[in-house]
ROLUM-839675 format. One line per field, with one value per residue (C-alpha): residue number from 1; z, x, y. Coordinates in nm, 2 decimals. Each point is the difference from the previous one (the first is absolute). Last residue first. Example, Ala and Ser with C-alpha at 12.3 -4.5 7.8 and 13.67 -1.06 7.14 Angstrom:
% ROLUM-839675
seq [2 | 1]
z [0.71 | 0.07]
x [1.37 | -0.14]
y [-0.11 | -0.34]
This chain:
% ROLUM-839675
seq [360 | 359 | 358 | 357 | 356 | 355 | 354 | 353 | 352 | 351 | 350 | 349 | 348 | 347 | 346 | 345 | 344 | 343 | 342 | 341 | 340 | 339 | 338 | 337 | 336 | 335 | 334 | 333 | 332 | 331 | 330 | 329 | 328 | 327 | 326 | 325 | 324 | 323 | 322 | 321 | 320 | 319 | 318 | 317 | 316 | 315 | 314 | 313 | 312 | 311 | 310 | 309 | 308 | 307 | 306 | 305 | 304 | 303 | 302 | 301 | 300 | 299 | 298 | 297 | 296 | 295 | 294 | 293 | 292 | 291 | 290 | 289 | 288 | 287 | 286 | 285 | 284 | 283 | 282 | 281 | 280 | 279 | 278 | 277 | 276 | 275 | 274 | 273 | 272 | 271 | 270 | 269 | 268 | 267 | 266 | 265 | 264 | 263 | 262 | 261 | 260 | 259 | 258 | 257 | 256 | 255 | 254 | 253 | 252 | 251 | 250 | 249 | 248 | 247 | 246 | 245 | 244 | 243 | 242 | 241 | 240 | 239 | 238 | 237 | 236 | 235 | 234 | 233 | 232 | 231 | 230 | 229 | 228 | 227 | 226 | 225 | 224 | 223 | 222 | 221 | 220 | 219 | 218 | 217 | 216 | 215 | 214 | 213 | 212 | 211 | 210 | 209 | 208 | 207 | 206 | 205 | 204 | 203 | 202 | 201 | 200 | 199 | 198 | 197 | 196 | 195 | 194 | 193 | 192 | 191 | 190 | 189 | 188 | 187 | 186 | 185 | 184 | 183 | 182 | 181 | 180 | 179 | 178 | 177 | 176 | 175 | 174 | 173 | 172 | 171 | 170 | 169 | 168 | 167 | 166 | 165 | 164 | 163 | 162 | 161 | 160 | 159 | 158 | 157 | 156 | 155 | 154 | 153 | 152 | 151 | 150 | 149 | 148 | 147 | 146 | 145 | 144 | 143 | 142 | 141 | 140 | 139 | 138 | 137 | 136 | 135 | 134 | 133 | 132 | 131 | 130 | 129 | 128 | 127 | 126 | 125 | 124 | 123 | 122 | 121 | 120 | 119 | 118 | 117 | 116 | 115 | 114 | 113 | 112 | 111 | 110 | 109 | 108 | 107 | 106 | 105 | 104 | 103 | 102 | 101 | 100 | 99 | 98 | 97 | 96 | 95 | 94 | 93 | 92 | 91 | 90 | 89 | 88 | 87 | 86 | 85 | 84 | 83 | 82 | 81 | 80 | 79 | 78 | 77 | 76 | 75 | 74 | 73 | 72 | 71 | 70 | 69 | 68 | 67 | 66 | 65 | 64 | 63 | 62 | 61 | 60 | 59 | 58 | 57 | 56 | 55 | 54 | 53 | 52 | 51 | 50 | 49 | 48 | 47 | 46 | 45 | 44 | 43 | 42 | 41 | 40 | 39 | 38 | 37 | 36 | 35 | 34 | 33 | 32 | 31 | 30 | 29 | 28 | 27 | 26 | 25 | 24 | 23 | 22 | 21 | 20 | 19 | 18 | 17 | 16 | 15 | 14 | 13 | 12 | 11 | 10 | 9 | 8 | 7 | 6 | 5 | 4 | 3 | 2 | 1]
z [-2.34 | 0.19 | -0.14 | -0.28 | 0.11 | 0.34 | -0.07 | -0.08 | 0.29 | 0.18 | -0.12 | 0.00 | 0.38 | 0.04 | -0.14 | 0.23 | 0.30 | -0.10 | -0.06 | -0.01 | -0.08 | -0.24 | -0.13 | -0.05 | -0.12 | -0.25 | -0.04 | -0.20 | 0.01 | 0.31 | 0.15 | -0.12 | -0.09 | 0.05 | -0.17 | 0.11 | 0.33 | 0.17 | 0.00 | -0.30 | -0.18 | 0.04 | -0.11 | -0.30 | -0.08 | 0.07 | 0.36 | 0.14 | 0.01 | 0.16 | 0.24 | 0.01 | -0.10 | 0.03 | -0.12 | 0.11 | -0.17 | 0.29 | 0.00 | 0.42 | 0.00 | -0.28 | 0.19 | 0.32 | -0.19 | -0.20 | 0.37 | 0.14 | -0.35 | 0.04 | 0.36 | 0.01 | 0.06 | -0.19 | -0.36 | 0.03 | -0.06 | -0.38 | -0.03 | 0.10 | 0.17 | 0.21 | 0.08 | -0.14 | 0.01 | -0.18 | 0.02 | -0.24 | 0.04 | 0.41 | 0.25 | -0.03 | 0.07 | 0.30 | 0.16 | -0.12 | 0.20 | 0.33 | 0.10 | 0.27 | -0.27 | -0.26 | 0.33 | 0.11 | -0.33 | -0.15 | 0.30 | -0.03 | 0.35 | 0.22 | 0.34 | 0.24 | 0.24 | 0.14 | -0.30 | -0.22 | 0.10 | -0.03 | -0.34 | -0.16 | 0.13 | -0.25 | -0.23 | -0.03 | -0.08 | 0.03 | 0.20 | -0.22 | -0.07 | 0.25 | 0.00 | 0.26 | 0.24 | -0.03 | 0.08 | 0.34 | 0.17 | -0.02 | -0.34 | -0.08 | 0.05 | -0.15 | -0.28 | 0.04 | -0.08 | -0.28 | -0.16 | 0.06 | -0.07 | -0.36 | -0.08 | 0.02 | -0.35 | -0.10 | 0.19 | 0.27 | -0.10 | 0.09 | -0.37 | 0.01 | 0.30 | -0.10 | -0.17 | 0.13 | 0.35 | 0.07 | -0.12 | -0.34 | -0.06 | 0.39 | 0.30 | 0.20 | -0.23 | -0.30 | 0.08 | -0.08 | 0.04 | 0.36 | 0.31 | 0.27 | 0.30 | 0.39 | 0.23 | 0.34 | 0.36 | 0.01 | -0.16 | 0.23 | 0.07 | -0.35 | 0.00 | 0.33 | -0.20 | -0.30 | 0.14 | -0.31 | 0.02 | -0.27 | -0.07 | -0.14 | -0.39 | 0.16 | 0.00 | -0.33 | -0.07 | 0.18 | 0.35 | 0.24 | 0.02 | 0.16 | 0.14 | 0.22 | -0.02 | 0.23 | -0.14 | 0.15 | -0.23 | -0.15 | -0.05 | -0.19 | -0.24 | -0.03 | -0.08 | -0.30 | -0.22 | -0.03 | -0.36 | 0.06 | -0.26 | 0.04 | -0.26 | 0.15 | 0.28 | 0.20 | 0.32 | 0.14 | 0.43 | 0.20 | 0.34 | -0.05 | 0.35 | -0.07 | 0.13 | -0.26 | -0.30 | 0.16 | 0.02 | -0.41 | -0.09 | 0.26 | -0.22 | -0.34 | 0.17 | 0.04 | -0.41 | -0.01 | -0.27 | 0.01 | -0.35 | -0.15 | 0.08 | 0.07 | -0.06 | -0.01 | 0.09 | -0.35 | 0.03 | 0.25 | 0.35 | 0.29 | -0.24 | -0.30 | 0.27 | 0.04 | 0.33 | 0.02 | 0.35 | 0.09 | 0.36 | -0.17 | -0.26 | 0.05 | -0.23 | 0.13 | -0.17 | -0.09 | 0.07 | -0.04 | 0.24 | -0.15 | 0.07 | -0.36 | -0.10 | 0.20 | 0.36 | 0.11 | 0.07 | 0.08 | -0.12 | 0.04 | -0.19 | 0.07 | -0.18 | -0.30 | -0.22 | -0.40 | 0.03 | 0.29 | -0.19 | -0.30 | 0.22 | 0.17 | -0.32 | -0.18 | -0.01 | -0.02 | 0.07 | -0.31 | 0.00 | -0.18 | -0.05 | -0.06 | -0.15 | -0.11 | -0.34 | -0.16 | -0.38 | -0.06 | 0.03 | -0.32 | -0.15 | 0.29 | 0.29 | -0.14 | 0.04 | 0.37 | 0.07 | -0.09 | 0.19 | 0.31 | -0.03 | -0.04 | 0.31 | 0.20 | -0.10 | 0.05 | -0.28 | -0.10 | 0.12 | -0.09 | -0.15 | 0.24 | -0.03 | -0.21 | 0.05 | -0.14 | -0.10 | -0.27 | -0.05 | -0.32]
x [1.82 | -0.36 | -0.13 | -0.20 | -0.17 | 0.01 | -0.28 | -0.28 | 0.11 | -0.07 | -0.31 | -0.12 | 0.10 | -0.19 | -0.30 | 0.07 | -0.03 | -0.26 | -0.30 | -0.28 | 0.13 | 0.22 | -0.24 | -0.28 | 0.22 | 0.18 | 0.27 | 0.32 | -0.17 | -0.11 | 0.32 | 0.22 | 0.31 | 0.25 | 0.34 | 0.31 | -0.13 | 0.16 | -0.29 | 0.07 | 0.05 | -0.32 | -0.14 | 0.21 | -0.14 | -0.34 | -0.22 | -0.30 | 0.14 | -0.27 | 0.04 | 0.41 | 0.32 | 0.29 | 0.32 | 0.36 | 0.35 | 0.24 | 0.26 | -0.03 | -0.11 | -0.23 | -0.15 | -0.03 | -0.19 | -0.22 | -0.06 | -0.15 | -0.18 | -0.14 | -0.07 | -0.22 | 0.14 | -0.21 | 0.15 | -0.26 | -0.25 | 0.14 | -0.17 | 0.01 | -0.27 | 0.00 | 0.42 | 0.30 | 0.36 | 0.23 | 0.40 | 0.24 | 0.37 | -0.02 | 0.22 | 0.06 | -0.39 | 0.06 | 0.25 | -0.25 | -0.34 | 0.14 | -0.37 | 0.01 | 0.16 | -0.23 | -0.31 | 0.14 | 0.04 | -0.33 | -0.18 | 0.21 | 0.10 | -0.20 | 0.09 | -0.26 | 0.00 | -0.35 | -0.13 | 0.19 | -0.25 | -0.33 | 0.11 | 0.10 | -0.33 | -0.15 | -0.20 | 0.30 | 0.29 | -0.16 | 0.30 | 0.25 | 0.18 | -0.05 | -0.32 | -0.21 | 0.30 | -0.04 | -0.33 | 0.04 | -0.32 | -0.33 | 0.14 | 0.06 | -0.38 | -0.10 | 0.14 | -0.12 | -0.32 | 0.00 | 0.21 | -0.37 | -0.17 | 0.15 | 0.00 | -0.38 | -0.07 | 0.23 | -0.14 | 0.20 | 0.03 | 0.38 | 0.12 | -0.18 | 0.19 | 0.35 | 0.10 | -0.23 | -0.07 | 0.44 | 0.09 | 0.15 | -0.25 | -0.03 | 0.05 | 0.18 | 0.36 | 0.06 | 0.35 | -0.10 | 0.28 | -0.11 | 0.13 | -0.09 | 0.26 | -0.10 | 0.34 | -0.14 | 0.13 | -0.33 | -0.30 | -0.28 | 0.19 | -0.08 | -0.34 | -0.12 | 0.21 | -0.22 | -0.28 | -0.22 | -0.22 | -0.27 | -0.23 | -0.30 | 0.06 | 0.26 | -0.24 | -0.11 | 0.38 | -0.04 | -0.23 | 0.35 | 0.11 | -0.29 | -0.04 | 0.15 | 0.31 | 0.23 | 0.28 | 0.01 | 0.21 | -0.33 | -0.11 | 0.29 | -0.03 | -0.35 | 0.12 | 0.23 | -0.15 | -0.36 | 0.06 | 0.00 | -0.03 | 0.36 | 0.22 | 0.30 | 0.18 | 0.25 | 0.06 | 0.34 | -0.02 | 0.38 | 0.01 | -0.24 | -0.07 | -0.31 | -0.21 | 0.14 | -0.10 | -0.36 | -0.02 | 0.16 | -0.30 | -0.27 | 0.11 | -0.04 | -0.35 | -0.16 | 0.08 | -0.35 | -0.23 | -0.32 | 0.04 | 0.04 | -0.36 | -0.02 | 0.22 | 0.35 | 0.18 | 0.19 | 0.07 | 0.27 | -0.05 | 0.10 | 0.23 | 0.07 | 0.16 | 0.26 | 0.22 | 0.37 | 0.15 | 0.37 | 0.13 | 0.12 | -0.18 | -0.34 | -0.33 | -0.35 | -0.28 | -0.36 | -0.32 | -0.32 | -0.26 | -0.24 | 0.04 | -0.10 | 0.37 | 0.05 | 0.11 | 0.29 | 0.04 | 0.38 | 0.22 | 0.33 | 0.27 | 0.29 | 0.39 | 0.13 | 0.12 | -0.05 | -0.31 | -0.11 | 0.08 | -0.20 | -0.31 | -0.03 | -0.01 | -0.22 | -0.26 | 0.16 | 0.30 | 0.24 | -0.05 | 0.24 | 0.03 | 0.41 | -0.01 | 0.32 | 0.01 | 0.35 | -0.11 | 0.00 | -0.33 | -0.07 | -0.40 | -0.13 | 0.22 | -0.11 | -0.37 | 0.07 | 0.21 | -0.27 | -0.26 | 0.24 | 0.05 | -0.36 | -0.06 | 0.25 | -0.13 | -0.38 | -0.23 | -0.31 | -0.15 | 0.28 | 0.30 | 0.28 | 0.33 | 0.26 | 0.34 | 0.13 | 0.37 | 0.12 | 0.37 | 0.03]
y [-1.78 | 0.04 | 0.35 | -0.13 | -0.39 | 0.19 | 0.23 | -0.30 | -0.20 | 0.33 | 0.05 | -0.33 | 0.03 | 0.30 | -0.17 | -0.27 | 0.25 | 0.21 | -0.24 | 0.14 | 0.38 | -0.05 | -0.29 | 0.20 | 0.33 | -0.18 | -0.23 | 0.16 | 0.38 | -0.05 | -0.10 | 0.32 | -0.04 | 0.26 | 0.13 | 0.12 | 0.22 | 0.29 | 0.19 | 0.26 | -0.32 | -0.09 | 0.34 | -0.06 | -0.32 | 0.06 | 0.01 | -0.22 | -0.35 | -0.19 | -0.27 | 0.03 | -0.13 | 0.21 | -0.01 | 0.11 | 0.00 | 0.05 | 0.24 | -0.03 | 0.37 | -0.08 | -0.28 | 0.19 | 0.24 | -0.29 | -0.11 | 0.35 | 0.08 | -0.40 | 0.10 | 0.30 | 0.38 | 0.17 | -0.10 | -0.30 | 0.25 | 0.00 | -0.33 | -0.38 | -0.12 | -0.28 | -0.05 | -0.11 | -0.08 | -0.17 | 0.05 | -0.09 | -0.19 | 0.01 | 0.04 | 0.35 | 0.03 | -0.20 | 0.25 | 0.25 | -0.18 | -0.09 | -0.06 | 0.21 | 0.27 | -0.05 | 0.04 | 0.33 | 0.12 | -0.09 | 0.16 | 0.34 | 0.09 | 0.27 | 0.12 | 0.02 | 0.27 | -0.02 | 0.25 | -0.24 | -0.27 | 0.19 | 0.13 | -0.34 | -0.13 | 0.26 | -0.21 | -0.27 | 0.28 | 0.35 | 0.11 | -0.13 | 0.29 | 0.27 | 0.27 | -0.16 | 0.05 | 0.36 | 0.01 | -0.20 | -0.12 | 0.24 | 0.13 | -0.34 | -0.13 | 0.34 | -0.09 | -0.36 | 0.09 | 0.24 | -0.27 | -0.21 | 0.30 | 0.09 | -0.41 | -0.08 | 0.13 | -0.28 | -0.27 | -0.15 | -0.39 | -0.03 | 0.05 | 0.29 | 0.14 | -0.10 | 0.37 | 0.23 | -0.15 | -0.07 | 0.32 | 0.09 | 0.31 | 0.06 | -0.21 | -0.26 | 0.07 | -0.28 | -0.19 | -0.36 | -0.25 | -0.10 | -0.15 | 0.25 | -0.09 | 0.08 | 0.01 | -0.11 | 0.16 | 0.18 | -0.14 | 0.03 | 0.42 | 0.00 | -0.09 | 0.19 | 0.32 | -0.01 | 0.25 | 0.04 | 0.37 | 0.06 | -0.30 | 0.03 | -0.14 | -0.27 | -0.23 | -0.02 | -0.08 | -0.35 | -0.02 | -0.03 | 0.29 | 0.13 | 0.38 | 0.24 | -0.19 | -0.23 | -0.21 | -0.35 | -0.26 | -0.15 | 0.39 | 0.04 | -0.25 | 0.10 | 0.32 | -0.14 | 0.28 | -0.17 | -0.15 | -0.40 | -0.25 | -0.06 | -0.20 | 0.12 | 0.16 | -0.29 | 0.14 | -0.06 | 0.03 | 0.02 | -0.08 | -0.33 | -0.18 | -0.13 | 0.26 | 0.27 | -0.26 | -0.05 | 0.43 | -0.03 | -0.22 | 0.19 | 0.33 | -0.20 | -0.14 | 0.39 | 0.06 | 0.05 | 0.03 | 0.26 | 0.15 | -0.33 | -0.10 | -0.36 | -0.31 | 0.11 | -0.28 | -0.07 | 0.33 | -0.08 | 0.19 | -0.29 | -0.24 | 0.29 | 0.20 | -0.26 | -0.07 | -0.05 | -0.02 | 0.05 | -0.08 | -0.37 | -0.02 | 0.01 | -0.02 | 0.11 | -0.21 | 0.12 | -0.15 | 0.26 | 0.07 | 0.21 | 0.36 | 0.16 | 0.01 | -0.31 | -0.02 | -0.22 | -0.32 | -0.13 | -0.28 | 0.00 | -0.11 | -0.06 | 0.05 | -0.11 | 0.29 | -0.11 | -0.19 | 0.22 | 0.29 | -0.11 | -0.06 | 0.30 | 0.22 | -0.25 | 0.27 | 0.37 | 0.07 | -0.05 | -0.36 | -0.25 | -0.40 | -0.07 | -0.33 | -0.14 | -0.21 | -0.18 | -0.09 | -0.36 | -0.13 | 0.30 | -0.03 | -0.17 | 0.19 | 0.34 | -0.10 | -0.14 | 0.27 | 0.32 | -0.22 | -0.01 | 0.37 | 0.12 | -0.26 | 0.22 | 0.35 | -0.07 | -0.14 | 0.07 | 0.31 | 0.24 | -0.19 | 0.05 | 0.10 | -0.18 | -0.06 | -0.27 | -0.05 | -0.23 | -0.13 | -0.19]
């Protein structure tokens, strides 16, 4: 039996490529015979650098940018050829949010795509993700040079006294260079379904906090480029989607960009059943995450495809809905402690576990 595997990451445990070894080694224990190719996935956020270079080649560059509070922060810069890939989550991930959300920078994303520019790269893709960040993307411009009448660079707090942004500087910095937003989510900057209102919380800002921070960066994009602030996927990453389609980026689903790097459909068609898999498995995962991206591609190839996950959040017909066979969830086999202490063998148990049914 043919098996593809194509999981993303599992948050905080395990990234995309060592989810995918530990999904092989189980599979391999219970069926030696079956034929496995591991296909890791990202759909922008972190592991987005890494999948590509697994599946691209190219070099990697390593570069220090600031930190969503300004502490120097490594990061890599990925090039292909005259291509660069760069991940938001590397200079602006949550994970680096250490202090008051409301004054987070996404200063270092800008400095990432500058250190892509110096390298030679004509064309710049950004992978959105993951970010802890929820300043608009000025910091990204005020890395690239855009003037204001106030700091772009102090997080969304910031942005309460400014009234006039100059973008030109920036874009004239980046002329000649094709800018690319990788991101599946198409929320606008602001509003009911804005970047504050519907990622906020999840970024520490309190709820009662949440009128002034949109308040915020309304006037951040009526200082900038209203109508911009209104497109799909402007409030991608805290807003860095707006800051980069206000340069003339053009924006590519994350999960597509990466499936086809990765040759993912000619794979697919490959394959007998497709696994995939991620953290958290729940209707969210309709929002343009990998294991709705994969079962697609799945579906398309007539492909049966499962998914194995750290919780399993949704029911059958929800499930279904996604694209998705069945699901197994590795809490429910191991339990939280060991789920969460020692991920990668659980995940092989789970595996192991999953192939005694779907392995002819």
């Amino acid at each position: 039996m043919r098996v593809l595997i194509a999981p993303d990451k599992f948050a905080g445990t395990l990234t995309a490529v060592e989810a995918a070894q530990a999904v092989a080694e189980g599979w391999r224990r219970q069926a030696p015979h079956d034929e496995l190719d591991l296909a890791p996935m990202a759909d922008g956020g972190s592991g987005f650098v890494d999948v590509l270079h697994a599946a691209l080649g190219g070099d990697l560059a390593a570069v220090t940018v600031a930190g969503p509070h300004g502490t120097p922060t490594p990061a890599v810069v990925l090039h292909v050829g005259e291509t660069a890939y760069v991940e938001s989550a590397q200079a602006a991930g949550a994970h680096l949010v250490d202090g008051d959300p409301e004054t987070a920078s996404s200063r270092g994303v800008g400095e990432l795509v500058l250190a892509a520019v110096d390298g030679g790269a004509r064309t710049v893709v950004v992978g959105l993700g993951g970010s802890g960040t929820n300043d608009g993307g000025a910091g990204v411009l005020a890395a690239l040079g855009a003037r204001s009448d106030g700091p772009l660079d102090a997080g969304a707090a910031g942005l309460a006294s400014v009234t006039v942004v100059d973008p030109a500087p920036a874009r004239e910095r980046l002329a000649g260079v094709a800018l690319v937003a990788a991101s599946d989510v198409d929320i606008p900057l602001t509003g009911l379904f804005g970047a504050t209102k519907t990622f906020g919380p999840e970024k520490g800002i309190a709820e009662d906090r949440i009128a002034e921070v949109d308040g915020w960066l309304e006037g951040f994009a009526s200082a900038t480029d209203r109508r911009t602030s209104l497109e799909k996927g402007a409030g991608a990453a805290g807003g860095i989607g707006y800051a980069l389609l206000a340069l003339g980026a053009s924006r590519q689903p994350g999960i597509g960009l990466v499936a086809e790097a990765v040759e993912l459909s000619a794979r697919a068609r490959q394959a007998d059943l497709v696994v995939t898999g991620e953290g958290a498995f729940d209707f969210s995962s309709r929002a343009g995450k990998v294991p709705y991206g994969v079962a697609g591609i799945a579906a398309d190839a007539l492909r049966p495809c499962i998914a194995l996950a750290g919780q399993v959040l949704v029911g059958s017909r929800e499930m279904r809905a996604l694209g998705i066979e069945s699901a197994y969830s590795l809490v429910e086999l191991v339990g939280e402690e060991r789920a969460l202490g020692d991920p990668a063998g659980a995940l092989a148990d789970l595996a192991a576990r999953v192939a005694r049914t779907w392995s002819r």
